[in-house]
BABAGU-158977 format. One record per residue: chain; residue number from 1; x, y, z of N, C-alpha, C, CB in turn. Coordinates in pm, 1 decimal. Each point is the difference from the previous one (the first is absolute). Glycine has a CB too. Example, Ala and Ser with C-alpha at 12.3 -4.5 7.8 and 13.67 -1.06 7.14 Angstrom:
BEGIN
A|1|1319.0|-569.0|780.0|-89.0|119.0|0.0|90.0|120.0|0.0|-189.2|-117.3|124.6
A|2|154.2|222.3|-196.6|82.0|119.0|6.0|-77.0|109.0|73.0|118.4|-62.8|-214.5
***
This chain:
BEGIN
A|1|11042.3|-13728.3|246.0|4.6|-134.8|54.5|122.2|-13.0|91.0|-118.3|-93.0|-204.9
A|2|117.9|71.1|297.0|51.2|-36.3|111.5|82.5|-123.0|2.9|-177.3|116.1|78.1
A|3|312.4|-142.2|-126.1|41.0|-156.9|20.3|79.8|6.8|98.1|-9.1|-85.7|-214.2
A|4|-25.9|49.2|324.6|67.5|-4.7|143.9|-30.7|-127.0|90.8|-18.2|254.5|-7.4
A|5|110.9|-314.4|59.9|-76.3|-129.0|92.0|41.6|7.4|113.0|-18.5|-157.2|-149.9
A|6|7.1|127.4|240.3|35.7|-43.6|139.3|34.6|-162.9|72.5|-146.9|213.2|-7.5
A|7|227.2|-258.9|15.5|36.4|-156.7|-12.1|60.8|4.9|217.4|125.3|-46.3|-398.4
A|8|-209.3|-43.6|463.1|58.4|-40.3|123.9|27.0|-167.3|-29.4|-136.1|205.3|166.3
A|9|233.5|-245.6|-113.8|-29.0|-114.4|-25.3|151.0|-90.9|174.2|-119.7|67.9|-398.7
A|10|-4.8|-129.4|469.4|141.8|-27.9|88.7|-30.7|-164.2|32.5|48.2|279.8|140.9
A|11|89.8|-341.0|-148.5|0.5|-136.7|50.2|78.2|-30.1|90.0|-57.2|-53.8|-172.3
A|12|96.5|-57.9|241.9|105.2|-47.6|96.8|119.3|71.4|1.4|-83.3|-203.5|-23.9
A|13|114.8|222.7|-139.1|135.1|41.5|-9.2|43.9|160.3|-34.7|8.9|-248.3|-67.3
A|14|-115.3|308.6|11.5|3.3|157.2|-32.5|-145.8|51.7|28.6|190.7|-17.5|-197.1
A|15|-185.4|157.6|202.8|-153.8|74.7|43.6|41.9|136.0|-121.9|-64.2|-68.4|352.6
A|16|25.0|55.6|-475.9|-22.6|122.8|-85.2|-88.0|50.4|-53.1|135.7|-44.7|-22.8
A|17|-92.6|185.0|58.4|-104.2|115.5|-39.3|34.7|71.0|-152.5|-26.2|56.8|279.1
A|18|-58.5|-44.4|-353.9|82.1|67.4|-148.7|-121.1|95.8|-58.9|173.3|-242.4|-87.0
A|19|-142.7|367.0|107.5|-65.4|80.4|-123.2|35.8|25.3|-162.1|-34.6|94.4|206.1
A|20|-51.9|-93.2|-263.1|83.3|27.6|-150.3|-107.9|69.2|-55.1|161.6|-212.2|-51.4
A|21|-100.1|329.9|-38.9|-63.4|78.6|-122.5|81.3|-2.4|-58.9|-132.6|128.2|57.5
A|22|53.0|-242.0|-218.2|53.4|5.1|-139.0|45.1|119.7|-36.8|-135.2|-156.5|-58.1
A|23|116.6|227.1|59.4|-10.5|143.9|-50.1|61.8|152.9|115.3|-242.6|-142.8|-145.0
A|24|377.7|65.7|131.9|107.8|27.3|91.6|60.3|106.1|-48.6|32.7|-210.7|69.8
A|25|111.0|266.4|11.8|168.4|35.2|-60.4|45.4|-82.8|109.0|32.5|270.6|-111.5
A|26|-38.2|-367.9|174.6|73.7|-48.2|91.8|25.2|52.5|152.0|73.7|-56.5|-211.7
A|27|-187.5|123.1|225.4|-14.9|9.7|174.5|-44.0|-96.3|69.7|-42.5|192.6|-19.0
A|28|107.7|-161.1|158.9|-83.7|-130.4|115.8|147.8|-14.2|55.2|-242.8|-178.8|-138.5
A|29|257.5|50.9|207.5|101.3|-63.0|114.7|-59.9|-122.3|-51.0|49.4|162.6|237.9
A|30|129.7|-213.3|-200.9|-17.3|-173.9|-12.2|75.7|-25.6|110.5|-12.6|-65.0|-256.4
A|31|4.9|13.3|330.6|28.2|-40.6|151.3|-37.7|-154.5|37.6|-53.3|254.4|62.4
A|32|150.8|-330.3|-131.0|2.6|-156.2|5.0|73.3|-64.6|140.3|14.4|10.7|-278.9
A|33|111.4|51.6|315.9|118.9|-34.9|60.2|92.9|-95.1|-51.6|-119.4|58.5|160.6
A|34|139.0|-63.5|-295.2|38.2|-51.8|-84.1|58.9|143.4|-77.5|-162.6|-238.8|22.0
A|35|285.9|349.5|3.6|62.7|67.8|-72.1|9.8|44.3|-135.7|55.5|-75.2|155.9
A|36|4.4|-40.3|-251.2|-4.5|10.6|-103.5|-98.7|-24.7|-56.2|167.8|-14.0|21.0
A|37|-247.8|-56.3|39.9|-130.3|-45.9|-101.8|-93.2|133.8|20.1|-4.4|-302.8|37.7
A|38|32.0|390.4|59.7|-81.4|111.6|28.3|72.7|70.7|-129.9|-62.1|4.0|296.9
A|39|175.3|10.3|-330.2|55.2|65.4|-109.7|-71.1|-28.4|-139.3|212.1|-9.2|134.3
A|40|-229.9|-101.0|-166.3|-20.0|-58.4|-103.5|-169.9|17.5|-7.1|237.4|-161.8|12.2
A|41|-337.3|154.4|117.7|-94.7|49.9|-39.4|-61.2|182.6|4.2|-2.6|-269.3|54.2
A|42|106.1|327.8|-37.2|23.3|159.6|-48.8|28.4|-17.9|-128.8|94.4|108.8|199.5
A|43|-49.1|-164.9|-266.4|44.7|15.5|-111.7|-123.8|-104.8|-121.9|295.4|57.9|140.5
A|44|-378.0|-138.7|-58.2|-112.6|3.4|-56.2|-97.0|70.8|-42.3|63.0|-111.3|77.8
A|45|-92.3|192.3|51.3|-52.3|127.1|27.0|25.6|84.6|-103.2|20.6|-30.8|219.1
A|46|133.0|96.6|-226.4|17.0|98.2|-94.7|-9.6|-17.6|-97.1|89.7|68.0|92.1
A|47|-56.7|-187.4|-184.0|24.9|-10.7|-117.7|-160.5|-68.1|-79.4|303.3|-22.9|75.4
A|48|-367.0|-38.2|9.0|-126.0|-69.7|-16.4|-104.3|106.3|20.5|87.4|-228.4|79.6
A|49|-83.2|345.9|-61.2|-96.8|116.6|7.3|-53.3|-7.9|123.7|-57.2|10.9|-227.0
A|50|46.4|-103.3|327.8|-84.1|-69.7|113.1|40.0|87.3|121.0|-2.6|-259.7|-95.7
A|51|-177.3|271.7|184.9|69.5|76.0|131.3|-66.3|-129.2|82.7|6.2|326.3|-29.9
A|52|152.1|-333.3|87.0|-86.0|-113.9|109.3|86.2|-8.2|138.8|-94.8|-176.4|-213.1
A|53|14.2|141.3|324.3|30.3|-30.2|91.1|14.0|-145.3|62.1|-70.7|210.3|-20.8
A|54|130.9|-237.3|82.7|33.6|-117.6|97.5|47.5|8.0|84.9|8.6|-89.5|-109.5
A|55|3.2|-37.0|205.0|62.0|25.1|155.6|-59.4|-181.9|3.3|-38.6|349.7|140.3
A|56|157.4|-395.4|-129.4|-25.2|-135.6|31.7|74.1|-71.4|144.5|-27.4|-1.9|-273.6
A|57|-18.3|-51.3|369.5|36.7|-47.1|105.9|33.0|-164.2|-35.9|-141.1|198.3|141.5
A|58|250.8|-245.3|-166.1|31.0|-113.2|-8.1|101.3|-97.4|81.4|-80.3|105.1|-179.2
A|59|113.7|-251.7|108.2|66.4|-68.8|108.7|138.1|37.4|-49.6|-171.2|-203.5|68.3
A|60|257.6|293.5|-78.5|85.4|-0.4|-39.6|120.0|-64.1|64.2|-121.3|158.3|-89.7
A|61|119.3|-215.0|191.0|58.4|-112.7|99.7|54.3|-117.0|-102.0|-185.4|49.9|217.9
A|62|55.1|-94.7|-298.7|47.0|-110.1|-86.0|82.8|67.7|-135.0|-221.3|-162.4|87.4
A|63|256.5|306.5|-120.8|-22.3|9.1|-112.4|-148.2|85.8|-45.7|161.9|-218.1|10.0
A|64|-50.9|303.6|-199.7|-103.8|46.9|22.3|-101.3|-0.9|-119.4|129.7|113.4|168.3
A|65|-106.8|-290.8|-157.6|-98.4|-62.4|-119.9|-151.5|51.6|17.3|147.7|-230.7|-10.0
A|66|-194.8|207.2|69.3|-150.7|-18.4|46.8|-21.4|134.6|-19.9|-18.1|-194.4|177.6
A|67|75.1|319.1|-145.0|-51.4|157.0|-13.9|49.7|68.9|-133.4|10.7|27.0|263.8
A|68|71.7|-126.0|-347.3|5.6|85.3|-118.4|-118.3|-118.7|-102.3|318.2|146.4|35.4
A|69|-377.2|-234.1|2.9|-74.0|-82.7|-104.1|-116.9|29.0|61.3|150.1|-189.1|-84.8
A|70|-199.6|197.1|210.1|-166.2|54.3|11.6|34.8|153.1|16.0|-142.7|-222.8|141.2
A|71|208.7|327.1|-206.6|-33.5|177.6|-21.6|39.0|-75.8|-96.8|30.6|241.5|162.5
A|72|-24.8|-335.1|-266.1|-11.5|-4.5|-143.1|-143.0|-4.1|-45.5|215.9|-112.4|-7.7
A|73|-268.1|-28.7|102.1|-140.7|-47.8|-9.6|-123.6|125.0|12.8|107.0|-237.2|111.6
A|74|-27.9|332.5|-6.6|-175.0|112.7|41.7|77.2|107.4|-115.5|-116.3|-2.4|361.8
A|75|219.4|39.0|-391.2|18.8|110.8|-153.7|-92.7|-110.8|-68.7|297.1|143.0|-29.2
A|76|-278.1|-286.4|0.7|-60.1|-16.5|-177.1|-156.9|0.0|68.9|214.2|-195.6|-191.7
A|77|-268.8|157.1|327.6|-140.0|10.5|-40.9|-87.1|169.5|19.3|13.1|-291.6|79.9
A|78|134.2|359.0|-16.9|-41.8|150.0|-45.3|-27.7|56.6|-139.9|126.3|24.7|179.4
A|79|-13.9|-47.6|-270.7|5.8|6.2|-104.7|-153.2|-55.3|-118.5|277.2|-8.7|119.5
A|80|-289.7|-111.0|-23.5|-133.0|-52.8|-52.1|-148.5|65.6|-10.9|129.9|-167.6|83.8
A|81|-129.4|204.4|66.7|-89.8|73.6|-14.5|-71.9|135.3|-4.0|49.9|-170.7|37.8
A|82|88.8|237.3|-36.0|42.2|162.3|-56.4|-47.4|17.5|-165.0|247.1|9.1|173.1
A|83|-235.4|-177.5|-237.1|-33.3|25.6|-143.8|-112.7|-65.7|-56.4|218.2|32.3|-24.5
A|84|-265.3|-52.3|145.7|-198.7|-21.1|-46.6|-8.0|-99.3|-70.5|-82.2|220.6|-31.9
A|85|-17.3|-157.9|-87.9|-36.7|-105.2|-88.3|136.6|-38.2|-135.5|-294.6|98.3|66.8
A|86|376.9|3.3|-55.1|146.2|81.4|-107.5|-88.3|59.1|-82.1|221.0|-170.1|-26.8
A|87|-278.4|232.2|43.4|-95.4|40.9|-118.2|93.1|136.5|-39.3|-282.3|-101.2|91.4
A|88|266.8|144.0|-240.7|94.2|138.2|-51.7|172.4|-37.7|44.8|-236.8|213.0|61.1
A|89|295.5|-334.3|-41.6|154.1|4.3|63.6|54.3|-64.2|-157.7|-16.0|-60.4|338.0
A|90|123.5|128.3|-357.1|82.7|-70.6|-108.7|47.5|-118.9|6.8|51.8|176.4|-34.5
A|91|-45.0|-255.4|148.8|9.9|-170.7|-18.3|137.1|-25.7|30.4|-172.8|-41.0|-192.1
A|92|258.8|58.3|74.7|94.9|-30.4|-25.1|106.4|135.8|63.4|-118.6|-175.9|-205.8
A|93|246.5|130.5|247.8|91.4|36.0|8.4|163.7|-71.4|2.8|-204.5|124.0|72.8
A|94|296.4|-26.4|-113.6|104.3|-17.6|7.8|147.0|110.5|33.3|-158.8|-166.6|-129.0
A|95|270.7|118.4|186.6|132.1|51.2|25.8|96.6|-79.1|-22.9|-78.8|118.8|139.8
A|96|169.0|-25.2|-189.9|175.4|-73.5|59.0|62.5|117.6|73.6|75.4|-169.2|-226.7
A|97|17.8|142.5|358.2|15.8|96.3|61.6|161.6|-60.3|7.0|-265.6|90.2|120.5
A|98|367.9|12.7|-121.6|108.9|7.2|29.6|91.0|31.5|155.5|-79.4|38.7|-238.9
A|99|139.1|-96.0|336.8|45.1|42.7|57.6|143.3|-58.2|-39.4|-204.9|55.4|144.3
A|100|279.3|87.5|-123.5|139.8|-53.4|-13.3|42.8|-94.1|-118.4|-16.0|21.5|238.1
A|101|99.2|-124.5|-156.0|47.0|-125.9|-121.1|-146.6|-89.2|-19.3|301.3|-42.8|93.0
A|102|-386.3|21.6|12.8|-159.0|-58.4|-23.1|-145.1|48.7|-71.8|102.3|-61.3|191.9
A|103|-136.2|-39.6|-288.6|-100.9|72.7|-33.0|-128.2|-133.1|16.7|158.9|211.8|-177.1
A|104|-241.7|-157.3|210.8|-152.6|-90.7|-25.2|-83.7|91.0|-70.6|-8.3|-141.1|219.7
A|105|-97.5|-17.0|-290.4|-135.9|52.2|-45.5|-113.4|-90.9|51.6|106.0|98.9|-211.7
A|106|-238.9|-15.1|199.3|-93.2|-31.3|74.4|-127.8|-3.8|-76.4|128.4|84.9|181.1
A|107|-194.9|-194.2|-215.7|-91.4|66.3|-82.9|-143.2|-59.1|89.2|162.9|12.1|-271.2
A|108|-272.8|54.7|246.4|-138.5|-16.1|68.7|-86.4|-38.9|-126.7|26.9|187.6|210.8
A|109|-170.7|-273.2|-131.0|-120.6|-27.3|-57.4|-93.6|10.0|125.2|92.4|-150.3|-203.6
A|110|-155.2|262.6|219.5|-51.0|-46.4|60.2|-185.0|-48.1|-30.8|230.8|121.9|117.3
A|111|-155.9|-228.9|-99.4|-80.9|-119.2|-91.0|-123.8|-80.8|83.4|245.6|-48.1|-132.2
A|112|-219.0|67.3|279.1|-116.4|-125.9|51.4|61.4|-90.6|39.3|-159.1|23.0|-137.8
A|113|246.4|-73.4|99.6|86.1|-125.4|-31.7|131.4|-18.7|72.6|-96.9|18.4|-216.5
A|114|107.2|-21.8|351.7|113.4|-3.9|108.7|132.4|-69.6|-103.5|-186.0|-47.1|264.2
A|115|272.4|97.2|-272.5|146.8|-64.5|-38.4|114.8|98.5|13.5|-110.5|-151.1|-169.9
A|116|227.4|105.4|190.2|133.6|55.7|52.8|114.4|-93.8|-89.4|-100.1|71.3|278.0
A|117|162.0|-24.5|-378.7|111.7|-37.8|-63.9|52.6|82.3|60.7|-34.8|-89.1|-195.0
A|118|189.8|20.2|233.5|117.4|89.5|45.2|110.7|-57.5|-33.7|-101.4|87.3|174.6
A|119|175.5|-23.0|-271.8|88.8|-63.3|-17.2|135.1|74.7|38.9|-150.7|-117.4|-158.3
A|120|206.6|64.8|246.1|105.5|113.1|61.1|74.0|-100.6|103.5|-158.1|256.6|-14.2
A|121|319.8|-223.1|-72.9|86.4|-107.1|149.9|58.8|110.2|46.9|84.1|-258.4|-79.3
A|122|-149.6|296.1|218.8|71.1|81.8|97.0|58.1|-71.8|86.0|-130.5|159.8|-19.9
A|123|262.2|-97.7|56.6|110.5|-73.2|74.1|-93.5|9.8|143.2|272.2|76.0|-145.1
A|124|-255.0|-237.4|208.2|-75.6|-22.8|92.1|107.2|47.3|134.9|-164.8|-202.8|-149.0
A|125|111.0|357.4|199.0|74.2|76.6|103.2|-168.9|105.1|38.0|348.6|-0.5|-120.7
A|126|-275.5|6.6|288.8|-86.6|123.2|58.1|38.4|161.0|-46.5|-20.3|-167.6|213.6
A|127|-98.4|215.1|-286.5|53.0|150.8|2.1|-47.1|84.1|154.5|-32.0|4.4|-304.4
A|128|105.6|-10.1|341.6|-8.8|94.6|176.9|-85.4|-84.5|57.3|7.8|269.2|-39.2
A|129|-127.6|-296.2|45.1|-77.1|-85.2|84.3|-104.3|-56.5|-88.2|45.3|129.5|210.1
A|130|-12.7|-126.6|-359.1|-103.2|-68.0|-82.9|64.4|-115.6|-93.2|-138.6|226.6|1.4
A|131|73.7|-353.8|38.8|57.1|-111.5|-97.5|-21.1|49.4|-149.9|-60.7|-201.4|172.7
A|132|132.8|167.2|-288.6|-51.4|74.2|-101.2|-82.4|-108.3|-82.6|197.3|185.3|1.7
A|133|-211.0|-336.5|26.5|-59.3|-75.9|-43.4|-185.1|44.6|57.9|265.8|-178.6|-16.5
A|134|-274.6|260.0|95.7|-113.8|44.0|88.1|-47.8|106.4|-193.6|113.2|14.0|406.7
A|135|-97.9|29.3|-458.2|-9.0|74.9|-109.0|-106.4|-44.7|-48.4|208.4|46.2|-36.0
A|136|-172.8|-161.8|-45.0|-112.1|-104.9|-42.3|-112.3|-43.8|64.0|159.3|-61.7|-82.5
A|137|-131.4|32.7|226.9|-130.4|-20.7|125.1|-84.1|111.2|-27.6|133.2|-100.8|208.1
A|138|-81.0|216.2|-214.4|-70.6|161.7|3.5|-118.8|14.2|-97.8|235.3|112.7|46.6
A|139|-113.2|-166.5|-177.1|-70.1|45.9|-124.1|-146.0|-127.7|0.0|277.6|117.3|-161.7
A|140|-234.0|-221.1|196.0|-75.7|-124.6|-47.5|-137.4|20.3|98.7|234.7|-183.7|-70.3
A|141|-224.2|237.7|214.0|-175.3|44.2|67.3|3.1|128.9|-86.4|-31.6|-86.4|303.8
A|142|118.0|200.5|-334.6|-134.6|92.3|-45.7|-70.9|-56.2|-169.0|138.7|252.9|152.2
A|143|-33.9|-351.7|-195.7|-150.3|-42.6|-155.9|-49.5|-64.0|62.3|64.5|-25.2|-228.3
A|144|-72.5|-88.9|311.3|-66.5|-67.7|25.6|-155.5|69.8|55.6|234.1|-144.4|17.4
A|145|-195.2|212.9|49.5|-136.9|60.3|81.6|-32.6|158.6|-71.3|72.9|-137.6|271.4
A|146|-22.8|187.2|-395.4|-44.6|54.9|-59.8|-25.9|-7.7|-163.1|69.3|76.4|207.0
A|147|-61.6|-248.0|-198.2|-37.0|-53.3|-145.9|92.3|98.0|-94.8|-276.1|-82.3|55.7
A|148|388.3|36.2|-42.4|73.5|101.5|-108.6|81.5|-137.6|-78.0|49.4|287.6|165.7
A|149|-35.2|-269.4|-273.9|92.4|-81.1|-64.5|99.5|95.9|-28.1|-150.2|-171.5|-92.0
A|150|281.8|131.0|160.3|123.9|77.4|-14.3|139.1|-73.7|11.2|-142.9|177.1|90.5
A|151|191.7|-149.2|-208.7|121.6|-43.3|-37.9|129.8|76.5|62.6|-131.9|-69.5|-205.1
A|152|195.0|46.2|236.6|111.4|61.8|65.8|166.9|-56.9|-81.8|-186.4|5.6|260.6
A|153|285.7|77.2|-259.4|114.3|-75.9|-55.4|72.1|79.3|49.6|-49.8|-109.0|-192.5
A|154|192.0|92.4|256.8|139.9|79.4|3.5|23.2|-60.7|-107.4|92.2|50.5|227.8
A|155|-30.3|48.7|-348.0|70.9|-46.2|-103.6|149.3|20.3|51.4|-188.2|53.8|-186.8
A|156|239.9|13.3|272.9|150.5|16.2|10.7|8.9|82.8|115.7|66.0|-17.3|-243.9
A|157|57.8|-26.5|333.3|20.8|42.9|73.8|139.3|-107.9|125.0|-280.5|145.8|-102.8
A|158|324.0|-65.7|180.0|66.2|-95.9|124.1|-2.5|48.2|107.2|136.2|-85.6|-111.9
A|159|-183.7|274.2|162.4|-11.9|0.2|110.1|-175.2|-21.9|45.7|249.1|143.2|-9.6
A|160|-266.3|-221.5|170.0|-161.5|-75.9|22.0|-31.2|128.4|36.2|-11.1|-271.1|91.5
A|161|46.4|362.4|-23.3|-65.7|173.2|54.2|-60.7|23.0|-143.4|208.1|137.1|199.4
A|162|-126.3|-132.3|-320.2|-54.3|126.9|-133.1|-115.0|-127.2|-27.9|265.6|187.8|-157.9
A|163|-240.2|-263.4|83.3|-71.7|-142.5|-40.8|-128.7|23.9|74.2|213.6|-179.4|-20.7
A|164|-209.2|190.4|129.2|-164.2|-61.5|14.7|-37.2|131.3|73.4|1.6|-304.3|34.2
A|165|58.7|438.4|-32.9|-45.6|135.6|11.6|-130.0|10.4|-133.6|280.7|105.3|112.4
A|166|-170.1|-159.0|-234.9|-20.8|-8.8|-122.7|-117.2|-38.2|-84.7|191.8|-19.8|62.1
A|167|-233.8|-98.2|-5.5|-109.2|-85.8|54.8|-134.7|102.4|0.8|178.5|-164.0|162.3
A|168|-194.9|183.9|-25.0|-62.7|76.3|64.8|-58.3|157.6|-61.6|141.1|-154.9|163.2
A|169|-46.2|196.1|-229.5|-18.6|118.5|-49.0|-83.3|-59.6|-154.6|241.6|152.1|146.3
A|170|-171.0|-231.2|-199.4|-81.0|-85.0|-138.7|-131.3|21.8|-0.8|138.4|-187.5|-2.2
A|171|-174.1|89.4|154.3|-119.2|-64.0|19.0|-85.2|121.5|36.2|90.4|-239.4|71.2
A|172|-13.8|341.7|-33.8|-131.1|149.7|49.5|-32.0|62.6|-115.8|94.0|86.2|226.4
A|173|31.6|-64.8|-337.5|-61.3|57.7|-111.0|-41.4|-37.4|-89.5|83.2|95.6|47.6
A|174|-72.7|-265.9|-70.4|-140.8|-64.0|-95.8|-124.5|4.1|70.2|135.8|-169.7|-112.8
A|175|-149.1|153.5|281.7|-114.6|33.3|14.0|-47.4|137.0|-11.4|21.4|-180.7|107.8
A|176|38.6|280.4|-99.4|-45.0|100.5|4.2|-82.8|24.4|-174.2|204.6|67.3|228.7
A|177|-142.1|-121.1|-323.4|-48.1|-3.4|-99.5|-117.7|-104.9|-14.0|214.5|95.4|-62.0
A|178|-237.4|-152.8|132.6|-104.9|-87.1|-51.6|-168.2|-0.3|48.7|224.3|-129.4|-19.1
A|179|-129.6|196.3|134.3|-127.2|36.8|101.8|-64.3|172.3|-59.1|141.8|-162.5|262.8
A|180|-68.4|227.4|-332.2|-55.8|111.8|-129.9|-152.1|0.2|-12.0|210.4|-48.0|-154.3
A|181|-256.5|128.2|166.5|-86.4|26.2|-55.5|31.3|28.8|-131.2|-86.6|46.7|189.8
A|182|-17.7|-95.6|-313.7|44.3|7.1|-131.0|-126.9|94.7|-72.3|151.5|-257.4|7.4
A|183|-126.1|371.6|-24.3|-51.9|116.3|-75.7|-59.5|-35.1|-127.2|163.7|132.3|102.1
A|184|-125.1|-198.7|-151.4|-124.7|-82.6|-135.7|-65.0|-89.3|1.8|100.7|37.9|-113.4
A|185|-97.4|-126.1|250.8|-101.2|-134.7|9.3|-82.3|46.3|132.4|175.8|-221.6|-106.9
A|186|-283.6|136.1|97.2|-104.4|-20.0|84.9|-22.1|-106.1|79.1|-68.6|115.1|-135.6
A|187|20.6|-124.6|223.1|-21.1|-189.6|14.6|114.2|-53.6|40.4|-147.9|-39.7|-186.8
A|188|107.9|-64.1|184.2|93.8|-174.7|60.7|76.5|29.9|-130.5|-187.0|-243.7|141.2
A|189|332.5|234.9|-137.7|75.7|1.4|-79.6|45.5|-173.1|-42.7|53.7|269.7|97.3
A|190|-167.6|-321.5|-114.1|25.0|-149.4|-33.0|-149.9|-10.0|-130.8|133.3|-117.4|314.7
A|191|-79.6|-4.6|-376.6|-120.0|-32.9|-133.0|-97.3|-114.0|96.4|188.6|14.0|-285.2
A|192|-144.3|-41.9|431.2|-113.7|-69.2|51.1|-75.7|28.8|75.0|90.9|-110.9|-37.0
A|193|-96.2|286.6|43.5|-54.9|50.3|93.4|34.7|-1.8|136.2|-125.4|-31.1|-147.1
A|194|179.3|-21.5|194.0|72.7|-42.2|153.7|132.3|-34.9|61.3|-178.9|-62.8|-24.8
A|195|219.5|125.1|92.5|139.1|-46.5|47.5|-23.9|1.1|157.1|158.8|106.0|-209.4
***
């Protein structure tokens, strides 16, 4: 089975292209024009098992709100439909990841059920050319548009680079666990038949 999607998606303000295979080690290019956020989605990539590509043309004139929240929106409806019906996926996942003095955890459902807890006071500063309040924008289109219920927390930390590196890496390796194929179940991993 094949879980791979292809996501174009362009408006006034961005034109993105995104390949993804669930069933990754983290190959591809991310080519936002947005620097760090290109960092941070390599490190999705690697740590989330995912090979994916992007290349997004945006307004980065205003900022580079608009191109890190729609390459959030086409990852979660990649993600969406890379995983079909979820049929045979373990559901659930979770991490806590350490950088440095920062640590976050991340936990997944992927449930059907769009939601984004985040609980995290990152010091409101640009890391190189990425607002870090943009973190949350990121995380909040890919559940949203890949029906994930995911909790997010920095439990500790003070530098915004490790903190929401931290983040990021969380959020790849609970998904990477959840999106599992699970070796003893069959089926919709739900008692209602459907997610």
């Amino acid at each position: 089975m094949s879980r791979t999607a292809h996501i174009s998606r362009k408006t006034n303000e961005t034109d993105v292209n995104l390949s993804l295979s669930i069933d990754g080690a983290g190959e591809g290019t991310r080519t936002t024009g947005v620097g760090f956020f290109d960092h941070l989605l390599d490190a999705v990539a690697r740590h989330g098992g995912l090979d994916f590509d992007v290349n997004v043309q945006g307004d980065l004139e205003t900022g580079p709100h608009h191109t890190v929240e729609d390459t959030g929106i086409a990852l979660g409806q990649a993600i969406d439909q890379a995983l079909g019906d979820r049929s045979g996926i373990t559901r659930f996942g979770h991490a806590v990841v350490p950088m440095d003095e920062a640590r976050a955890s991340a936990a997944i459902d992927i449930s059907g059920r769009p939601f984004l807890l985040f609980d995290a006071e990152l010091p409101p500063v640009a890391i190189a050319d990425f607002d870090s309040d943009l973190a949350e924008e990121f995380l909040r289109a890919v559940a949203n548009n890949a029906k994930l219920t995911l909790h997010v927390r920095v439990e500790t930390g003070t530098n915004a680079h490790h903190m929401v590196e931290a983040v990021f890496k969380a959020f790849a390796r609970a998904l990477r666990a959840a999106v599992a194929i699970d070796p003893n179940a069959s089926g919709i991993p739900s008692t209602k038949g459907l997610l």
